[in-house]
C-alpha positions in Angstrom: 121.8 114.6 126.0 121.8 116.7 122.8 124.0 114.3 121.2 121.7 111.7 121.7 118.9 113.7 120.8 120.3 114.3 116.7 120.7 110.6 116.8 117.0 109.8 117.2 116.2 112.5 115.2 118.4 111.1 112.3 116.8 107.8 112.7 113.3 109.1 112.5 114.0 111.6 109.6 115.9 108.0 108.0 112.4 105.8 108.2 110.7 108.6 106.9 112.4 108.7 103.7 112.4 104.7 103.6 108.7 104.8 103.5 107.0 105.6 100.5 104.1 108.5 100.3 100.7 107.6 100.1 100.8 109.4 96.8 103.6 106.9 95.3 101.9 103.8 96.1 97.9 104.8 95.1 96.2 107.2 92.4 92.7 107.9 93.1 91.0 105.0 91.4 93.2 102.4 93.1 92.5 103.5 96.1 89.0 103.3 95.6 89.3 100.0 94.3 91.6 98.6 97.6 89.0 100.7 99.9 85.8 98.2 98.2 88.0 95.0 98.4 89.0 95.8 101.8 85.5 96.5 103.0 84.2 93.3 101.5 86.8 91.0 102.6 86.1 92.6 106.2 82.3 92.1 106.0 83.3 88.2 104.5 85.7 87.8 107.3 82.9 88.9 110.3 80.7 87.1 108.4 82.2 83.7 108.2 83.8 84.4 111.9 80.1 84.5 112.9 79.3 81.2 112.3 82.1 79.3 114.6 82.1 81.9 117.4 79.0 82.8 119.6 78.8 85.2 122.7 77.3 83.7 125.9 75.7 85.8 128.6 77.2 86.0 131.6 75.4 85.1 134.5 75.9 86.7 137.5 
């Protein structure tokens, strides 16, 4: 069971090195930036989603 145990742990500790820090991909600015595109293409999204789907009430 040990055996096993290094192997998952050598897997995990494998993807963590593949994935890059949060650090290495954004500096401060850029994440700003992706934060404000990603809230207005979320509020566009909702928005236009809006339009084509309604919510009934349910009647009992």
């Amino acid at each position: 069971m040990a055996r096993k145990h290094k192997g998952t742990l050598a897997v995990i500790e494998q993807i963590y090195q593949d994935i890059p820090a949060f650090t290495d991909i954004f500096t401060e600015e850029s994440f700003y930036t992706f934060a404000f595109c990603f809230v207005c293409a979320t509020i566009l999204v909702a928005f236009i989603l809006s339009r084509f789907i309604t919510i009934k009430p349910v009647d009992f």
